[in-house]
C-alpha positions as a Markdown table, in Angstrom:
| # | Residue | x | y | z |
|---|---|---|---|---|
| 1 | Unk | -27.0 | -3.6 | 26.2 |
| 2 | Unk | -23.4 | -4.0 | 25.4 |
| 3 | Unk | -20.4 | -3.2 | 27.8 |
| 4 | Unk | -19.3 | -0.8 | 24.9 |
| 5 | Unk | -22.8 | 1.1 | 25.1 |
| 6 | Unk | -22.5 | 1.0 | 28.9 |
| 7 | Unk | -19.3 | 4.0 | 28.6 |
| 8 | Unk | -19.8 | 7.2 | 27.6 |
| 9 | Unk | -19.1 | 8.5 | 24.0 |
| 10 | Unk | -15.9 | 10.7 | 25.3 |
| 11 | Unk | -14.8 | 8.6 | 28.3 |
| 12 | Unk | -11.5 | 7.6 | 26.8 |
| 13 | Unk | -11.6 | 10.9 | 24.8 |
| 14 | Unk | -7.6 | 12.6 | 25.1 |
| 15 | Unk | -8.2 | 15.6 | 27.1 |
| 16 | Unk | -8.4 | 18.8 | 25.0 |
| 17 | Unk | -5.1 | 21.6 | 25.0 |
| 18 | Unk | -7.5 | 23.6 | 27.4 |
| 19 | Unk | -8.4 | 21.0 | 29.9 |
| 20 | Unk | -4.1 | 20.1 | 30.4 |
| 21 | Unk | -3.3 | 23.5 | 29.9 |
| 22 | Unk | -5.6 | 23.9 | 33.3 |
| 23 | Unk | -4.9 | 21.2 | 35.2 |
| 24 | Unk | -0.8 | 22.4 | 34.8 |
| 25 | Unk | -2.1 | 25.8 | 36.4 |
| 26 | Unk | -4.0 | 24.1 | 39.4 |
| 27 | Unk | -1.2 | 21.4 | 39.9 |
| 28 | Unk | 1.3 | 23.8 | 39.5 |
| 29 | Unk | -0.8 | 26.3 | 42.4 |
| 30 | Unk | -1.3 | 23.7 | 44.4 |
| 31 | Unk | 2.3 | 22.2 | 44.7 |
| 32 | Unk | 3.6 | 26.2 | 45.1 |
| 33 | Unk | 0.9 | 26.2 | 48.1 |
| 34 | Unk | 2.4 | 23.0 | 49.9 |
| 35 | Unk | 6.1 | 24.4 | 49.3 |
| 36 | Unk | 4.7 | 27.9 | 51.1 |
| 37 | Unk | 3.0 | 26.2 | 53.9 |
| 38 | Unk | 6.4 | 23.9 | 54.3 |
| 39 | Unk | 8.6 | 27.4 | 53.8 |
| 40 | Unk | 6.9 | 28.5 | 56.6 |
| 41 | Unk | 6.8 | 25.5 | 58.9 |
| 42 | Unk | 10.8 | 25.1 | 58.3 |
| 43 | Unk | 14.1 | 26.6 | 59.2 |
| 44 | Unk | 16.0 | 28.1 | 56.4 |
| 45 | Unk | 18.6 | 26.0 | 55.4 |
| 46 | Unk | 19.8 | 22.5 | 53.1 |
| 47 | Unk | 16.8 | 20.9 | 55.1 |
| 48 | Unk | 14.3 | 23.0 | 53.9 |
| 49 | Unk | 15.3 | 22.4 | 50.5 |
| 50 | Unk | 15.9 | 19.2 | 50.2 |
| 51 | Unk | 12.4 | 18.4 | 52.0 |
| 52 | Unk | 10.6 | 21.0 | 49.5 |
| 53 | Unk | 12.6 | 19.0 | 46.6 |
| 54 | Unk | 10.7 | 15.8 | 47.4 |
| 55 | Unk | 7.9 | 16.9 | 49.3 |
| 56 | Unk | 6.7 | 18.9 | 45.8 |
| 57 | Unk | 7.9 | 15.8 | 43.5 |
| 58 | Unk | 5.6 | 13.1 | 45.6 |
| 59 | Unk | 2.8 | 15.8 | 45.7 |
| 60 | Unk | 3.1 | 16.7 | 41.9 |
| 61 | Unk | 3.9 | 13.4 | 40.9 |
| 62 | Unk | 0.9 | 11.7 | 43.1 |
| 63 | Unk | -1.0 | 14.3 | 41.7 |
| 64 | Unk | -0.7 | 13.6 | 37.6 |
| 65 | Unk | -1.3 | 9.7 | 38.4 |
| 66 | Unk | -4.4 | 10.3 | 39.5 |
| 67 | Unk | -5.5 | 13.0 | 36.9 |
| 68 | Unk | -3.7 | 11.3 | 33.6 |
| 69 | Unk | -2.8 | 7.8 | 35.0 |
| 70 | Unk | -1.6 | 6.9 | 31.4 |
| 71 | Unk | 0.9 | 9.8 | 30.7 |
| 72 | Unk | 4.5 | 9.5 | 31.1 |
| 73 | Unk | 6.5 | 11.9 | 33.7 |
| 74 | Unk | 9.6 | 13.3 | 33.5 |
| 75 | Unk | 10.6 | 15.0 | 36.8 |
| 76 | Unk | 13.9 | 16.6 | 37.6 |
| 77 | Unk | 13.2 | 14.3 | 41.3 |
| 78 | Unk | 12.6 | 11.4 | 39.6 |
| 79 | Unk | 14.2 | 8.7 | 37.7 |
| 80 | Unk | 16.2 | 10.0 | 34.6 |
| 81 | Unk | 16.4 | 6.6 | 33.2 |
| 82 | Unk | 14.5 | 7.2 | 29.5 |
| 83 | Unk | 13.1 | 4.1 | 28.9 |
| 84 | Unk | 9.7 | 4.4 | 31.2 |
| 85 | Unk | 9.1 | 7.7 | 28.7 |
| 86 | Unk | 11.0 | 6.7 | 25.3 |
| 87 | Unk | 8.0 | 7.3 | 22.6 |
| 88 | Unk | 5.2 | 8.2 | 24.9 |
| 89 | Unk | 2.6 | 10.2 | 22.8 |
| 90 | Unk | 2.0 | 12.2 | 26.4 |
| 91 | Unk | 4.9 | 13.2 | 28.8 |
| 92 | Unk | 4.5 | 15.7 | 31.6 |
| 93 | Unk | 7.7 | 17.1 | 31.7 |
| 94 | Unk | 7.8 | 19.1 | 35.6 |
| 95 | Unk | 10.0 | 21.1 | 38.3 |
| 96 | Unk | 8.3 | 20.7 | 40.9 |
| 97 | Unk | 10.8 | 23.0 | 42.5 |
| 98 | Unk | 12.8 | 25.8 | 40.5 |
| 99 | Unk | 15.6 | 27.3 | 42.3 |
| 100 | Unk | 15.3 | 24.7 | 45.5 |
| 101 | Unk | 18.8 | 27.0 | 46.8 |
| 102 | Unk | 17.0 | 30.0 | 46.5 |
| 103 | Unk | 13.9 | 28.5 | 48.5 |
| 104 | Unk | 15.6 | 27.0 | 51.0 |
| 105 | Unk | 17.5 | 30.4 | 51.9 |
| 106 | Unk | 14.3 | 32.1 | 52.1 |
| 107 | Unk | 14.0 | 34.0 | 48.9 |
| 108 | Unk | 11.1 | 34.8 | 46.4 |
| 109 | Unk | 12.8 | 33.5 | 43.1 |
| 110 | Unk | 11.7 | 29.9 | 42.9 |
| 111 | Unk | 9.1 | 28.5 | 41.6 |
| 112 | Unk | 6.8 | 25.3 | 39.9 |
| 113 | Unk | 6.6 | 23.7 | 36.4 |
| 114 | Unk | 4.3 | 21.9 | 35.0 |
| 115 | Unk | 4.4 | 21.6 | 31.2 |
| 116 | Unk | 2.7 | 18.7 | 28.4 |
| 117 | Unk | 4.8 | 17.6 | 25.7 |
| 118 | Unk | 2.6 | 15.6 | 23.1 |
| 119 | Unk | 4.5 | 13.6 | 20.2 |
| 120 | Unk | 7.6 | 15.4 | 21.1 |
| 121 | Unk | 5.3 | 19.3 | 20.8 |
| 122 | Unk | 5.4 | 21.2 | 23.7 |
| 123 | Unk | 1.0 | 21.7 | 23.9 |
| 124 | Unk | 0.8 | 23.0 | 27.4 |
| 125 | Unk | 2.1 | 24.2 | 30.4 |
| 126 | Unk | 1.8 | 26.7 | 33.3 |
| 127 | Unk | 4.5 | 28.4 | 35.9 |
| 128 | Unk | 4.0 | 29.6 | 39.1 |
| 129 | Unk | 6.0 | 31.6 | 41.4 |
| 130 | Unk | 4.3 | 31.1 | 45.2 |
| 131 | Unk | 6.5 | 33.7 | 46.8 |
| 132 | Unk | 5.6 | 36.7 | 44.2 |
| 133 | Unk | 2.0 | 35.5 | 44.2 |
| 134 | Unk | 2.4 | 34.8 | 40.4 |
| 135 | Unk | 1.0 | 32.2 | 38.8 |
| 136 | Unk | 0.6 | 32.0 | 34.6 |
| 137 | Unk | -0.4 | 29.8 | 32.2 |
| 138 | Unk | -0.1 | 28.7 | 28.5 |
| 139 | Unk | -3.6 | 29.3 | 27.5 |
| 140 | Unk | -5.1 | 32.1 | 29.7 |
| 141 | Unk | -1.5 | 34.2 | 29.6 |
| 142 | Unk | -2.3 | 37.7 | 28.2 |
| 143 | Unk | -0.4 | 38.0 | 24.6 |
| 144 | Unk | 2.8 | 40.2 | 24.7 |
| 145 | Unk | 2.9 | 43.5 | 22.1 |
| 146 | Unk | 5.2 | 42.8 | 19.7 |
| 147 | Unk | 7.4 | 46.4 | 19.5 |
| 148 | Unk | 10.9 | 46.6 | 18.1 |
| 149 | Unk | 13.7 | 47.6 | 19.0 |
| 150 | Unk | 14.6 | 51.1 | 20.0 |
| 151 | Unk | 18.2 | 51.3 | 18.2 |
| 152 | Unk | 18.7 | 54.2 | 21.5 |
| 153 | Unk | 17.5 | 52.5 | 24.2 |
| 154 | Unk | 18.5 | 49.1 | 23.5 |
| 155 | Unk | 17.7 | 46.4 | 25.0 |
| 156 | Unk | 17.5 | 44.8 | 28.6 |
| 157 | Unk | 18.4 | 41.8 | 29.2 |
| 158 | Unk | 17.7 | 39.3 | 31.8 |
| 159 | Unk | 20.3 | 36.4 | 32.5 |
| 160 | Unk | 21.6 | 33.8 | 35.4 |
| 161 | Unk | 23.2 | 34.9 | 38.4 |
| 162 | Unk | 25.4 | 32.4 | 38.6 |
| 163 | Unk | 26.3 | 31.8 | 34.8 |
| 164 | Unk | 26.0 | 35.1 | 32.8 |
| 165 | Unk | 26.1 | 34.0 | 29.1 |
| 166 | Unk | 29.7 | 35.0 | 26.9 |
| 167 | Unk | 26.8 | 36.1 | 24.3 |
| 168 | Unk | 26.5 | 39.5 | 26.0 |
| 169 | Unk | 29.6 | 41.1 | 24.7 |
| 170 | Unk | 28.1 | 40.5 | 21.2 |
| 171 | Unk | 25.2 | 41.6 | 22.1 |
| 172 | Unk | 26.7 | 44.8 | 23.5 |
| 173 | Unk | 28.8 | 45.6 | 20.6 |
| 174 | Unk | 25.6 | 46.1 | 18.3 |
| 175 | Unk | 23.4 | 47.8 | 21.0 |
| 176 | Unk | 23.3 | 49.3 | 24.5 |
| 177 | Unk | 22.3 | 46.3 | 26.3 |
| 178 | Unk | 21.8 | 46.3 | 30.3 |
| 179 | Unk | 21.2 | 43.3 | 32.4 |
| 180 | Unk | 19.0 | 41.8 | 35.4 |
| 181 | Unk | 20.8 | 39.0 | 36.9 |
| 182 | Unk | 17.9 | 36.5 | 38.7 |
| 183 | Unk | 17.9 | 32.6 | 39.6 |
| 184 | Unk | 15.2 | 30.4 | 38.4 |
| 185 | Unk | 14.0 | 29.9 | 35.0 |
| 186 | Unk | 10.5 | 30.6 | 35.8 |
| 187 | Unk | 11.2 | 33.8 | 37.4 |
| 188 | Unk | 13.1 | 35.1 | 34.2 |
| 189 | Unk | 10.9 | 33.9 | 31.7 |
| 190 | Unk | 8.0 | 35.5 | 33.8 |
| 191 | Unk | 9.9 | 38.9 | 34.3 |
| 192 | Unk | 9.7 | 38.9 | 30.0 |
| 193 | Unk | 5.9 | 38.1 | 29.6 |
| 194 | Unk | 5.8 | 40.9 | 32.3 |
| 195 | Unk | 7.5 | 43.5 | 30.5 |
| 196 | Unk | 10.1 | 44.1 | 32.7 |
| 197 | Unk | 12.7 | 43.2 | 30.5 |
| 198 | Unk | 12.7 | 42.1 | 26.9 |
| 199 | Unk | 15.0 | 38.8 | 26.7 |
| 200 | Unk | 15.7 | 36.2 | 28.6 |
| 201 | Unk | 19.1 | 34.8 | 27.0 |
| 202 | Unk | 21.4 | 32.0 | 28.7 |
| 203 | Unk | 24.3 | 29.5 | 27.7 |
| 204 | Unk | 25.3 | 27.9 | 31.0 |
| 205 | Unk | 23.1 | 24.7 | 29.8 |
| 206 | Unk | 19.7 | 24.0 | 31.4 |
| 207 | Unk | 17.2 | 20.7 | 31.2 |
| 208 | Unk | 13.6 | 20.3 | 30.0 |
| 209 | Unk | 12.7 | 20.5 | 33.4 |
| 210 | Unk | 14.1 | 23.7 | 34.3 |
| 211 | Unk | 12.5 | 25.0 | 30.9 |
| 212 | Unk | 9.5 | 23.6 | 29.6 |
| 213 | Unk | 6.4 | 25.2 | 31.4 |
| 214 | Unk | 8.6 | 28.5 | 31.3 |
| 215 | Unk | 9.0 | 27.9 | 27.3 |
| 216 | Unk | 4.9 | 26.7 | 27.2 |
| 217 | Unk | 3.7 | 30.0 | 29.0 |
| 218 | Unk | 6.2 | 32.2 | 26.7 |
| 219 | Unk | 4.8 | 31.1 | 23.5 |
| 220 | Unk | 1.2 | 31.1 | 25.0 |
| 221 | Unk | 1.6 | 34.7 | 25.1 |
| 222 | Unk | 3.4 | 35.1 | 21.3 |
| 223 | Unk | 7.0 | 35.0 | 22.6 |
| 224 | Unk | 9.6 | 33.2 | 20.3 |
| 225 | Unk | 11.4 | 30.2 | 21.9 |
| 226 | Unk | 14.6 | 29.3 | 20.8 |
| 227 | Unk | 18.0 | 27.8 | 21.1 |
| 228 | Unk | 20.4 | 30.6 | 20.3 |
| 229 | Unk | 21.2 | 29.1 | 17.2 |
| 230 | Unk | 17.4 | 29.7 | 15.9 |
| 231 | Unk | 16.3 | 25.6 | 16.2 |
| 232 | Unk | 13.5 | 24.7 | 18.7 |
| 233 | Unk | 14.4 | 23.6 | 21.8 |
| 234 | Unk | 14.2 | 19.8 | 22.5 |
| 235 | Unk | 11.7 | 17.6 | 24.2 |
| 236 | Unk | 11.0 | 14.2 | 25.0 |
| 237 | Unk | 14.7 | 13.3 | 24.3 |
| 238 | Unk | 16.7 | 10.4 | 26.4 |
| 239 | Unk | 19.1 | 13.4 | 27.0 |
| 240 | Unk | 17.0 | 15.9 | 28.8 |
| 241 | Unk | 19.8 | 18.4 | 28.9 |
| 242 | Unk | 19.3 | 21.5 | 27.0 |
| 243 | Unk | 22.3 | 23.8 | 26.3 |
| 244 | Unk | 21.2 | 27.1 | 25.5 |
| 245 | Unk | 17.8 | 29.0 | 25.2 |
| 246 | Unk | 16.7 | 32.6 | 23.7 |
| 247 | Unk | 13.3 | 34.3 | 24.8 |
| 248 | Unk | 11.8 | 37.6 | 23.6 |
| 249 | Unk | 9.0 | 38.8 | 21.6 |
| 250 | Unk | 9.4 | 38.2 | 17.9 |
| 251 | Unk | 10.8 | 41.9 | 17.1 |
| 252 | Unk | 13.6 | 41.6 | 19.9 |
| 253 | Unk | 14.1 | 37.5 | 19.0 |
| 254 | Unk | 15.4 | 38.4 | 15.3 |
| 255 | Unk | 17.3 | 41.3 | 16.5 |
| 256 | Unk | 19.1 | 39.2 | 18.7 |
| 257 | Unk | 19.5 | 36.0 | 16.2 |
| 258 | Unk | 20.7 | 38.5 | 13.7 |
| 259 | Unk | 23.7 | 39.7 | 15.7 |
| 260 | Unk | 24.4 | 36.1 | 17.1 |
| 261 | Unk | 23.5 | 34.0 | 13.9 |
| 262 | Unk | 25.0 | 36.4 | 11.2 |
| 263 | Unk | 22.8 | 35.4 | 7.9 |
């Protein structure tokens, strides 16, 4: 018998949008379990988060060379130089710590990406958020209703602590618009496949780290992704910097767009 009959029919077989789509959620649960064990066993403090930090990335890391030994990896803890991922056809693109400030103090908005870019396609991805006991991914995510916009109630509005986009003064001059300041991409993105509020808008600039998985999960469950011009977000770039991103269902997306990309 020949060496090529010896191997399976689907041994080298790419693994199907289902299969990554799962192993982001169990990676992504797994590395959230080590940070909670480590959260506990620490002090808060810069300690605690700059051992979650690399503790997660050699975990995570570790973890996708063993599963998908030939895919590229773009981690925020890693090396940033492009050329180990410049034209892979498969790049993991994780956090394996969102909002490492927030974690090390001791608070509940931080999280774990995981996300699969595929010829420069975002295909995959999951999110989880240890602290809340949430954990979500692109293919199992329930879908999101699509409902307009009450002109009345307006809209709410969920955007960085730290850097709360200029954007909102436009936004505020064509409907009541109120606001949920939270840290961590994860957590906000989350808080709009939820329901608790129905944007997620920010200008302060991000990476494709920071918003990825978030962006994967969103449009699992029929969000619209955008920059807040309208044009996809990047990935797979040498420059993983992002500058600006717009999440909502499809009703609230154009509502928005329309007031901050007049047609």
């Amino acid at each position: 018998m020949s060496a090529a009959r010896d191997v399976p029919p689907d041994a080298t077989a790419e693994p199907t949008v289902a299969e990554d789509a799962a192993l982001a959620r169990e990676l992504a649960e797994a590395t959230g379990a080590l940070l909670m064990t480590l959260r506990e066993d620490t002090a808060p403090g810069r300690s605690r988060e700059y051992r979650g930090d690399a503790e997660a990335h050699d975990f995570l890391v570790g973890a996708l060379a063993r599963h998908r030994p030939t895919d590229a990896v773009l981690s925020e803890e890693g090396t940033q130089d492009p050329a180990p991922r410049r034209g892979a056809h498969r790049l993991w693109i994780v956090d394996p710590l969102d909002g490492s400030s927030g974690y090390g103090r001791g608070g509940d908005e931080w999280g774990v990406h995981v996300a699969l870019v595929v010829d420069g396609a975002l295909v995959a991805g999951a999110v989880a958020l240890p602290a809340r006991d949430e954990l979500a991914d692109s293919e199992t995510v329930a879908r999101v209703p699509d409902t307009p916009v009450d002109p009345d109630r307006g809209l709410t509005v969920t955007v960085s602590r730290s850097r709360p986009p200029a954007e909102l003064r436009r936004l505020a001059a064509a409907f009541p618009v109120r606001t949920r300041a939270m840290s961590a991409a994860g957590v906000k993105t989350l808080a709009v496949v939820d329901g608790h509020v129905d944007a997620y808008l920010h200008s302060g600039g991000q990476y494709e780290w920071d918003n990825a998985a978030p962006a994967a999960v969103a449009m699992g469950a029929g969000l619209r992704v955008t920059r807040l011009d309208g044009r996809p977000l990047p990935f797979g770039a040498d420059d993983p910097y992002s500058p600006d991103l717009l999440i909502a269902r499809p009703a609230v997306h154009e509502a928005i767009l329309d007031v901050l990309v007049p047609r």
